[in-house]
Structures are given as structure tokens and as C-alpha cells.
C-alpha positions as a printed Julia matrix, in Angstrom:
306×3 Matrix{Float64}:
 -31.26   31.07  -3.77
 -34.74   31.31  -4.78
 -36.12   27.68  -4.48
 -36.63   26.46  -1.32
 -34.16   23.53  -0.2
 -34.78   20.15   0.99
 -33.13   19.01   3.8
 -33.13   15.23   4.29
 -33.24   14.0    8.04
 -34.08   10.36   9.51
 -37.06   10.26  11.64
 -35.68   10.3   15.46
 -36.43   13.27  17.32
 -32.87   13.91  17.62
 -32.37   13.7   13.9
 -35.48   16.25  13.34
 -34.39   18.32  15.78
 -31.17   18.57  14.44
 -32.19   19.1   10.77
 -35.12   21.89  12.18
 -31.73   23.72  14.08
 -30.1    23.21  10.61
 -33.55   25.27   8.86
 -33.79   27.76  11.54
 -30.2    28.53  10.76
 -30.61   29.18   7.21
 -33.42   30.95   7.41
 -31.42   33.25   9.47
 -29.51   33.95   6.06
 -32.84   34.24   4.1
 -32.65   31.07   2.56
 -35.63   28.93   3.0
 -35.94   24.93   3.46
 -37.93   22.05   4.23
 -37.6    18.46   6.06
 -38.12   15.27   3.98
 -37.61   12.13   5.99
 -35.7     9.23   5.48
 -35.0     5.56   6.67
 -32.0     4.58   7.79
 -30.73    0.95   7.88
 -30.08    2.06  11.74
 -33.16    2.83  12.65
 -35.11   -0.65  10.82
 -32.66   -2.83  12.79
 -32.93   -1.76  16.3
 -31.7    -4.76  18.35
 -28.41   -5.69  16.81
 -25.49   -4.05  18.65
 -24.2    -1.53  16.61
 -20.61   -3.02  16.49
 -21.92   -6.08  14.85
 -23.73   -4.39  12.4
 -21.13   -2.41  10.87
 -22.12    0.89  12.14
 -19.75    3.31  10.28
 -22.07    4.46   7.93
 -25.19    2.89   8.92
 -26.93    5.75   9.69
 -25.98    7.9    6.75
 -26.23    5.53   3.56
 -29.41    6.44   3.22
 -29.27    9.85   2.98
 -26.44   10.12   1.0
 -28.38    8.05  -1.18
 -31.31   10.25  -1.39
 -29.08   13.18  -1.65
 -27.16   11.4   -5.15
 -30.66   10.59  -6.5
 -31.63   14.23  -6.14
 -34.81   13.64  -3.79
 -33.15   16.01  -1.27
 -30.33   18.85  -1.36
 -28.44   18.81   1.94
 -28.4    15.88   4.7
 -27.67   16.45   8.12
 -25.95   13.68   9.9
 -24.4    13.41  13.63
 -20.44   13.45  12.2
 -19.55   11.32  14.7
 -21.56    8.58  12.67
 -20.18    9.43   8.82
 -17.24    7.33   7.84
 -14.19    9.44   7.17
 -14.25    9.17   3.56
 -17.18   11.01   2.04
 -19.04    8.76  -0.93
 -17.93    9.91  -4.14
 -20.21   12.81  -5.57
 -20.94   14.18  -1.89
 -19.47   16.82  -0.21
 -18.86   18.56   3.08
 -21.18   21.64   3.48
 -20.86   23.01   6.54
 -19.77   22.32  10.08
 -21.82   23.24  13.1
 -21.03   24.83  16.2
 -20.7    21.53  18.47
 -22.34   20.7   21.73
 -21.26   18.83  24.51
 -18.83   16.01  23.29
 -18.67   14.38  26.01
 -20.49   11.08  27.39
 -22.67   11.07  30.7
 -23.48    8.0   32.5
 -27.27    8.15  33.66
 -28.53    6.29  37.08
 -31.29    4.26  37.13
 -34.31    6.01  38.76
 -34.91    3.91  40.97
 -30.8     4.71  42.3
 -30.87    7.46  44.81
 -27.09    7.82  45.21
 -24.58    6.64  42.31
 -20.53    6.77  43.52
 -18.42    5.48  40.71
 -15.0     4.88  42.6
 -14.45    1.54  44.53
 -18.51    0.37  43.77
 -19.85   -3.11  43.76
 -20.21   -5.28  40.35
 -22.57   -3.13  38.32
 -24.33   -3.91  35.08
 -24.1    -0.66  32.58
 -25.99   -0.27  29.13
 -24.06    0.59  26.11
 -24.18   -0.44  22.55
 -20.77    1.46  21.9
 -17.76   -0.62  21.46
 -15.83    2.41  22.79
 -17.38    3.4   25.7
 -17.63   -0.64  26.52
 -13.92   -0.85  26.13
 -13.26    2.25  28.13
 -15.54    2.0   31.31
 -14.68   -2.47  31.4
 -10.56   -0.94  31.24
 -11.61    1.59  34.51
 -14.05   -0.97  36.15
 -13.2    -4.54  34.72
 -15.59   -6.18  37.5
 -18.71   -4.68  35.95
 -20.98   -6.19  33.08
 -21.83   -4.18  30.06
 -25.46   -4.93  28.41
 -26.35   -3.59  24.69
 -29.29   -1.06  24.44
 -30.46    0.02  21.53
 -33.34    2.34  20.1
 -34.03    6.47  20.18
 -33.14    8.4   23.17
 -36.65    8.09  25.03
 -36.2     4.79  23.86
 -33.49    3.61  25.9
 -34.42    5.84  28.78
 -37.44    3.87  29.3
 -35.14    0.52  28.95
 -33.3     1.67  31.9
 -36.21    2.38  34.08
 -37.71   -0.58  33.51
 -34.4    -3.2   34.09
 -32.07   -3.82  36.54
 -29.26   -1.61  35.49
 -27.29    0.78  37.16
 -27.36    3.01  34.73
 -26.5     3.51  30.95
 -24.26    5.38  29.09
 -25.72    8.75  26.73
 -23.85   11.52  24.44
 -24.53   14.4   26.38
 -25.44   16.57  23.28
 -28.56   14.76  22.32
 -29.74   14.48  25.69
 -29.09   18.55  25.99
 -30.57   18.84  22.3
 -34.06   17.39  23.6
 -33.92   19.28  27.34
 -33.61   15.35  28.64
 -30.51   16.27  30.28
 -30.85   16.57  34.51
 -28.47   17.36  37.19
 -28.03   14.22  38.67
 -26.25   12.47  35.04
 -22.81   12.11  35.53
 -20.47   13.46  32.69
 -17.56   11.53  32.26
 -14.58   13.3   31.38
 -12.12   10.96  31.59
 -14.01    8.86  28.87
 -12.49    9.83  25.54
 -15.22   10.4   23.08
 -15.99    9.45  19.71
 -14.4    11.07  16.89
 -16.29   14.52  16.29
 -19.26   13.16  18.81
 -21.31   16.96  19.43
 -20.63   18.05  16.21
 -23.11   18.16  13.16
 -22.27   17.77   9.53
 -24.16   19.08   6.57
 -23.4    17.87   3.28
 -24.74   18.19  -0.45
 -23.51   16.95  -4.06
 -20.32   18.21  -4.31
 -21.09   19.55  -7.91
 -23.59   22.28  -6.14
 -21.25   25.12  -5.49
 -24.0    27.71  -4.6
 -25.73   25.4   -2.38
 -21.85   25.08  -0.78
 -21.82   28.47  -0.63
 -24.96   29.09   1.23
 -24.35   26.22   3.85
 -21.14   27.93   4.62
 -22.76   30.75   6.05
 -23.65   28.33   9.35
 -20.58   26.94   8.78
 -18.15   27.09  12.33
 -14.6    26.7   11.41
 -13.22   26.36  15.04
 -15.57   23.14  15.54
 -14.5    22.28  11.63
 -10.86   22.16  12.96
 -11.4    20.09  15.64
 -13.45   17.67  14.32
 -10.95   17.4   11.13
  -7.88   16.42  13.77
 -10.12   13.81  15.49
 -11.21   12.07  12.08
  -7.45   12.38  10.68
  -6.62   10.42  13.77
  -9.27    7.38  13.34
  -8.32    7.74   9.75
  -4.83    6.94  10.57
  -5.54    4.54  12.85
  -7.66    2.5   10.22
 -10.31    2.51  13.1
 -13.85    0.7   11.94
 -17.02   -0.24  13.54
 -14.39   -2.61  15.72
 -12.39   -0.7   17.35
 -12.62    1.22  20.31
 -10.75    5.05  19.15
 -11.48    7.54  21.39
 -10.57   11.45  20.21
 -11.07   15.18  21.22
  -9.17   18.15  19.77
 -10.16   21.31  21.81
  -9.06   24.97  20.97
  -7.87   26.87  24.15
  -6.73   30.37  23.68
  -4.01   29.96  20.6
  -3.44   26.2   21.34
  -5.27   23.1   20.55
  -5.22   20.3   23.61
  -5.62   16.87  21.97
  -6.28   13.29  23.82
  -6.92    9.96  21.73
  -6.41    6.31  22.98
  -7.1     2.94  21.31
  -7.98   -0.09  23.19
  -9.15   -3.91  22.72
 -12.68   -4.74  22.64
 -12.64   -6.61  25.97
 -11.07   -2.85  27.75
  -7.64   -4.93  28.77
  -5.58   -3.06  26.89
  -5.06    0.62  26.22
  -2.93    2.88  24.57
  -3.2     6.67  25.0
  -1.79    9.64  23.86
  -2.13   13.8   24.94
  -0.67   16.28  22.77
  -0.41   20.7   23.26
   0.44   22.35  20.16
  -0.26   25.66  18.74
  -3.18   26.11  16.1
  -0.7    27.18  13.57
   1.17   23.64  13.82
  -1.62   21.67  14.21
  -3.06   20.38  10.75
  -1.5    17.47  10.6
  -1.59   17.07  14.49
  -4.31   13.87  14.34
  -2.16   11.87  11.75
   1.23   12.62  13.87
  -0.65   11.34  17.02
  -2.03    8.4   15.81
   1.61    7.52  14.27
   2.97    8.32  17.23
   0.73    6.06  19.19
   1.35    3.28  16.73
   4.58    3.41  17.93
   3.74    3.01  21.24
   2.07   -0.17  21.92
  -0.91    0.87  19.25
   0.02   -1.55  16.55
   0.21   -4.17  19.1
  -3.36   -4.15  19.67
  -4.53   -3.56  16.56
  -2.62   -6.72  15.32
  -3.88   -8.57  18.75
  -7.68   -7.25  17.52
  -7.25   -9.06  14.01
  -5.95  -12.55  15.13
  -9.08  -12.95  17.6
């Protein structure tokens, strides 16, 4: 391609240095680009938990505006914050390889030693329904506190308060070298639907720019991340509901955990499925049907009469 594309990005240093990786990428493949920034309704509203603010979406309308209006070519979003139905005219570009998916919960500094089984009352920061609903269902005695702003952002809020720590994806915090050996990665915390993975996307209409993007484009990661947002499709899961999901390739099999729980972390419903790759399209939709089956539709139904 011989004009140079533009490559729309918000303004956080995670969101720059995700759109830069995106660049550096392409320019791999001889194709050059450039960054133009962009608002998004997320970052002008920074105290409202994101729950209450409708966050599916909130991060990405604005880009996917500029990118219909033709101010930019491709936007790079975190894919664990687009909503599973693309806005008409926009397309999926490319995939990348993911990160981490996981979530890591980071001690206060001024905490020497942080044990997580049998402690005291604790208060923990989140502004994630999900990860609020999962840590209150392992520890139900401990208070969750919202926190909201960039990564630096938030790690200054828990220096300076009285928390025992607060709860980060572990891919940004690797993205900006923030990550240190004393965070805690919680594995038994399901993430977010395709949480670690980053999505490029253009006007659909644009095949060569399609056809460039695929050229970063990591199908294994693309699988994945299509099971997990098949399953929080089925599941009807919004800005409301806790869904965890992770679809993970290992040798010729995919290993697949979801659950969905009530806001307050009472309830939960879970589900872990092994099937080979070649079976596994539809795997996300069967799981989530599966789980509606077993106790799922219960709490969804509980979660609409509060």
C-alpha cells in the first residue's frame, strides 16, 4: 500500500503502546503508519465505576466512530473491551498474539507479606464487576472499593490508601514493564472474555487494508478469543454481569473454563470443557447452553428481578 495508514489509539499509555506495537508490526511487512489520538467516553469520565456506566463499548465508540468518518484507517482496541457485535460498516482486521490473560492482585507497598488463604477482612480495589463477584464468592468477608483511572493512575491510588491491594490485567502491567515479582497472579480467577488479546479493525468495505492487517494477524489467539466471546454472546452477558472465560490451545486440544455469577459473588455457576481443535467451533455456544442448564439461567433471572 503506498499511503501511509492511520492508526487511531486513545491517549493512555497502554493504548499508545499498544497501537505503536500495532505500527512496529506493520512496518515489519513494509507498510507504513501513523498514531492519531482519540477520546474515549472512558477516559472523560474517570470516577464512575465502570459497571454503572455501561462499559461494553465505552472505550471503543469513539474510535469506531472516527474510523466510519474516515479520520483514521484501523483502530486498535483491548478486545476484551469491544462488544461482541461489531458496529455495522466495521470489521475485524486482525488478531494479535495475546499476552498474559490472566488477573494479578497487587499488595500495597506499604504490605511486606500478602497470604491470601484464611486472611483477616481486607479491603481490595476493583472497578470490575467480574473480578468483584469472583474474589467476594472466594473471600465473602472482604470489602471491594472502585478504582478508576490509567494504570500509573491507580497504582498511585493504592499507595496512597488503606488497601490491601488492588486487582490489575497482567498484560498491561507486562506491556509497560510495571509488572514485579511480588504481584500475585490469580489463576483461579476466570478472566474476561479475550482479556490479553488485541483487536484491530477497519471499514469492512477496505479489503486491501484487510489484507495487509492479516499479515500480524495470529489465528491461534483468533480462535480462542472467538470461543470466549461466543460464550458471553450466548450468555447475553452485558456491562452487569460477572462472565468469566478462557479457551487455551494445548497440543491438539483446546481446555476451556467459563462461570457466571451474581453481582454480590453468592452465587456461581461454572463450567470446564476438553475438546479437540477440530470439534471446537461451536465449543463457547455449547458451554454456555450447557451452563444454562445448570443453575445459569437461575441467576441470570435472579440478576433481572433485583
Amino acid at each position: 500500500m503506498s499511503k501511509k495508514l492511520r492508526i487511531g489509539t486513545r491517549e493512555s499509555q497502554l493504548a499508545l503502546w499498544q497501537a505503536n506495537h500495532v505500527k512496529l508490526l506493520l512496518k515489519k511487512h513494509g507498510v507504513e503508519a501513523e498514531l492519531v489520538l482519540i477520546k474515549s467516553e472512558g477516559d472523560l469520565d474517570l470516577t464512575t465505576p465502570l459497571y454503572a456506566m455501561g462499559v461494553q463499548g465505552i472505550f471503543t465508540r469513539s474510535l469506531d466512530l472516527a474510523l466510519l468518518n474516515n479520520q483514521i484507517d484501523l483502530a486498535v482496541h483491548s478486545m476484551k473491551d469491544v462488544p461482541v457485535d461489531l458496529p455495522a460498516g466495521i470489521a475485524e482486521a486482525a488478531v494479535l498474539e495475546r499476552d498474559s490473560p490472566y488477573d494479578l492482585l497487587v499488595p500495597n507497598p506499604s504490605i511486606e507479606n500478602i497470604h491470601l488463604k484464611n486472611h483477616e477482612p481486607v479491603i481490595i480495589a476493583s472497578s470490575s464487576l467480574r473480578r468483584r463477584a469472583q474474589w467476594l464468592h472466594r473471600f465473602p468477608a472482604d470489602q471491594i472499593e472502585p478504582i478508576r483511572g490509567n494504570l500509573n493512575t491507580r497504582l498511585k491510588k493504592l499507595e496512597d490508601s488503606n488497601w490491601w491491594g488492588a486487582i490489575f490485567a497482567a498484560a498491561g502491567l507486562q506491556r509497560l514493564g510495571l509488572r514485579q515479582a511480588n504481584f500475585i497472579e490469580l489463576d483461579w480467577m476466570i478472566p474476561a472474555p479475550a482479556q490479553g488479546a488485541i483487536l484491530v479493525v477497519c471499514r469492512e468495505k477496505e479489503k486491501e487494508i484487510i489484507e495487509i492487517s492479516h499479515k500480524i494477524h495470529h489465528e491461534s489467539t483468533a480462535f480462542c478469543v472467538k470461543i470466549e466471546r461466543d460464550f458471553l454472546a450466548a450468555l447475553l452477558g452485558g456491562c452487569s454481569t460477572p462472565i468469566g472465560a478462557l479457551a487455551e490451545t494445548e497440543g491438539e486440544e483446546v481446555f476451556f473454563r467459563g462461570n457466571l455469577l451474581d453481582p454480590s459473588g453468592d452465587k456461581m455457576v461454572s463450567i470446564e470443557k476438553r475438546i479437540s481443535i477440530e470439534l471446537a467451533a461451536s465449543l463457547g455456544t455449547a458451554a454456555a447452553h450447557e451452563l444454562l442448564s445448570t443453575g445459569g439461567q437461575e441467576i441470570l433471572e435472579m440478576k433481572q428481578h433485583v
